[in-house]
C-alpha positions in Angstrom: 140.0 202.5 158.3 136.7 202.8 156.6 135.0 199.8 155.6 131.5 201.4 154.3 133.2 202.9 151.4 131.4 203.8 148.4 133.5 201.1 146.8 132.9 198.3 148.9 129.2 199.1 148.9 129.0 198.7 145.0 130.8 196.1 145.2 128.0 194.5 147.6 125.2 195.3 145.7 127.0 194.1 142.1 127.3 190.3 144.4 123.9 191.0 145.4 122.6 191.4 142.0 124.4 188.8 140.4 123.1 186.4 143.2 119.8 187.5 142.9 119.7 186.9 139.1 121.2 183.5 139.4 118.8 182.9 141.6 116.5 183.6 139.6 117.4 182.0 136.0 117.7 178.7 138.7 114.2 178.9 139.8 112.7 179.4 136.0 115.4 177.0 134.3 113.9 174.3 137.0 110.7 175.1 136.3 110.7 175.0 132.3 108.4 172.5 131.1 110.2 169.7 128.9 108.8 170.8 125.5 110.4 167.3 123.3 113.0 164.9 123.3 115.8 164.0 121.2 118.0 160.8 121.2 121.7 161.1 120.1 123.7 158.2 119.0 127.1 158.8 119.2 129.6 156.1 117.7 129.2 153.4 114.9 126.8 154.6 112.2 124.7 151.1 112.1 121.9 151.3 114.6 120.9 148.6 116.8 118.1 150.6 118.3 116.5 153.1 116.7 115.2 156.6 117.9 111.7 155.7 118.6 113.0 152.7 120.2 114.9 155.0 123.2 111.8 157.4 123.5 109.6 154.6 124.0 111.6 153.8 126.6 111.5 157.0 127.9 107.7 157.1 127.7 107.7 153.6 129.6 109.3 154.9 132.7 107.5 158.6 132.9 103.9 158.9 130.9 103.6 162.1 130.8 107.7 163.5 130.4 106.9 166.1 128.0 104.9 167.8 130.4 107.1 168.0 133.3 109.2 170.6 135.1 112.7 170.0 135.1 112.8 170.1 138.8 110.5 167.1 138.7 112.4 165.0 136.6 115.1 162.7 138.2 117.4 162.7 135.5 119.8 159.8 137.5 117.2 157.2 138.0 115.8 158.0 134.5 119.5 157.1 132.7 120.4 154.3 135.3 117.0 152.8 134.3 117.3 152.9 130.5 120.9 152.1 130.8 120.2 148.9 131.6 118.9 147.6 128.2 121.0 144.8 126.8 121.5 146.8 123.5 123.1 149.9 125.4 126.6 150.4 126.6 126.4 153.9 128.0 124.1 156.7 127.9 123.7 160.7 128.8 120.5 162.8 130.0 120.1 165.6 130.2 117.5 169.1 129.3 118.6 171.8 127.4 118.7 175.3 128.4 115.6 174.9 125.7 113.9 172.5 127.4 114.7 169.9 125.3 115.0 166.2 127.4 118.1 164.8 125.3 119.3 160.8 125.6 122.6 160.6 124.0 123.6 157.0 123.4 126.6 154.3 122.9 125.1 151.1 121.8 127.4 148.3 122.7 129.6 146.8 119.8 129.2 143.3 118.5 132.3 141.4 118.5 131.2 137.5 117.3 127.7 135.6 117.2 127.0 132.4 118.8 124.8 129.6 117.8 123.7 127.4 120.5 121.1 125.0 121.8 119.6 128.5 123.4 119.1 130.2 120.3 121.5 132.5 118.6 123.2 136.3 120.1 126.1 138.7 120.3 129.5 138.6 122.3 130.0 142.4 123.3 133.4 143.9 124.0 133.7 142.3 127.5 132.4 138.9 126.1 129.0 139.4 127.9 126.0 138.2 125.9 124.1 140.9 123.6 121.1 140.1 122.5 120.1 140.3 118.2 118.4 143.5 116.4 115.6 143.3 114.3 116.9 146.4 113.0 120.7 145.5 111.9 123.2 142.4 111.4 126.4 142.6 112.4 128.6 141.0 110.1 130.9 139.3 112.9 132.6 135.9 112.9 130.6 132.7 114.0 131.1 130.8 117.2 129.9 127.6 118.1 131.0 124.7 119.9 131.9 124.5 124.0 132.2 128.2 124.4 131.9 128.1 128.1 134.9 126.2 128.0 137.4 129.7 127.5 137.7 132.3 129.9 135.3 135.0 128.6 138.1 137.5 128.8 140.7 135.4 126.6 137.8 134.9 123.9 136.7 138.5 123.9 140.7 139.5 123.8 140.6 137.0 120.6 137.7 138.7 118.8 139.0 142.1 119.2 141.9 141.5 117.9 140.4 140.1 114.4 137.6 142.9 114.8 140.2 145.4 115.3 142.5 144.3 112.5 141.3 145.0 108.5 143.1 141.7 106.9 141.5 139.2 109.9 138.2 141.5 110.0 137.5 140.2 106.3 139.2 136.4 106.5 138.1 134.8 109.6 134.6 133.9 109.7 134.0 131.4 111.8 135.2 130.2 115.1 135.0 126.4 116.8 135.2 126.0 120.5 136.7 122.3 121.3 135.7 120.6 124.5 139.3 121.2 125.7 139.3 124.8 124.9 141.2 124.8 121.6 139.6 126.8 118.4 139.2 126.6 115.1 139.0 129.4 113.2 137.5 128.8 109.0 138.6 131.2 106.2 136.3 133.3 104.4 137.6 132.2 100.9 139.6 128.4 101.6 139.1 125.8 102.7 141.7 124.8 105.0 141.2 124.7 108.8 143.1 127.1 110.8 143.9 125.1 114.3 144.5 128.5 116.8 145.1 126.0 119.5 144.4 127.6 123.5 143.3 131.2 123.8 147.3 131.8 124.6 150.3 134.1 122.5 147.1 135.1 121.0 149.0 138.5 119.1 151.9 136.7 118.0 149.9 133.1 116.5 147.9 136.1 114.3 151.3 137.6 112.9 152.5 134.6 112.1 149.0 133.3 110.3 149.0 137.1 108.5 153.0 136.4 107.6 152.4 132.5 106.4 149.4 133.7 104.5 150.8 137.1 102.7 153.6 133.9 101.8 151.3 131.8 100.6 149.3 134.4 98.1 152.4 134.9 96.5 153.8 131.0 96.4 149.9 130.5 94.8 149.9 127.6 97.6 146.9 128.4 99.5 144.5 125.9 97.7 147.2 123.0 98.5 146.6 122.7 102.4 143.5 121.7 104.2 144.9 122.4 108.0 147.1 125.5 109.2 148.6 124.9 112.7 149.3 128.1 114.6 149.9 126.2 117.9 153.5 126.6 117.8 155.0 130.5 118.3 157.9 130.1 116.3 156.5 128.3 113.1 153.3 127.9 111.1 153.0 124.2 110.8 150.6 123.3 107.2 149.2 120.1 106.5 148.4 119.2 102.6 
């Protein structure tokens, strides 16, 4: 059997070109200097940080980035670096077959804002503290009280669900942490205390405040009660 065909040997010198060009589109696409940068923010539209904000950061941890090879750029350390700012939940780096350095980022989302003896900041998704934008104010409910008192989780569970639904997104506004754990939520437009009770049935308490309250609009009651008691599952409990 012949192996040195003429087939084989084209076939051998097509890999060998396509190797050798590879190679070769490696070597200058590592080499290409970074000509600019550009940040992406992918996500919400209000901006916690803005453009200039990221490149400065860029600038901070390489002077002279705009003048470097690819090759010479450690794209890891540079995103795990800048990844790390408080206002930044994930981030993407990477050059362009241009040579253009590109930061694409996900800021982290605002859930509630507390008010303490320590000044004021954000709960994030995962109830972590997020520190305030000179840039943009999230219109998020108000906490205050012994927050340290409920499970980070169980709060955080609490304020996505009002964040994530339309009718408790606009009503609640405020939230109270009691020394025993209990909240208080306030209405945006009554007066009436709404006593949540423990961070607990958490869903079903919220259908049955949204039922009692859709109830209420139509029995032209609201103004009548000054407490709502959601404590118990089966029943909204109001007090006049």
């Amino acid at each position: 059997m012949k192996i040195f065909t003429w087939t084989n040997i084209r076939l051998l010198l097509i890999i060998l070109v396509v190797v050798s060009l590879y190679s070769f589109t490696s070597q200058r696409n590592a080499t290409r200097k970074i000509k600019n940068t550009e940040v992406i923010f992918v996500g919400k539209k209000n901006l916690f940080l803005k453009p200039e904000m990221v490149n400065k950061l860029l600038i901070e941890k390489n002077q002279d980035i705009k003048n470097l090879s690819k090759v010479d750029l450690d794209l890891n350390k540079l995103e795990n670096s800048i990844s790390r700012h408080k206002l930044i939940q994930k981030i993407d780096v990477f050059v362009s077959v241009d040579g253009i350095l590109k930061v694409v980022v996900e800021q982290k989302t605002p859930l509630g804002r507390v008010f303490d003896q320590t000044g004021s900041f954000y709960l994030d998704y995962e109830g972590n503290k997020m520190p305030l934008s000179e840039n943009f104010t999230a219109r998020v409910p108000l906490l205050s009280g012994e927050i340290a008192t409920v499970k980070k989780e169980k709060l955080s569970e609490v304020l996505k669900m009002i964040a994530e639904d339309d009718f408790l997104k606009k009503n609640i506004i405020g939230i109270q942490v009691l020394p025993n754990g209990s909240l208080i939520m306030v209405n945006r437009n009554y007066d009436f205390q709404i006593d949540f009770g423990k961070s607990i049935n958490i869903d079903r308490k919220f259908k049955n405040y949204k039922a009692f309250f859709q109830k209420a609009v139509l029995d032209s009651t609201l103004n009548k009660y000054r407490k709502i008691n959601l404590k118990f599952t089966k029943q909204v409990v109001c007090i006049k």
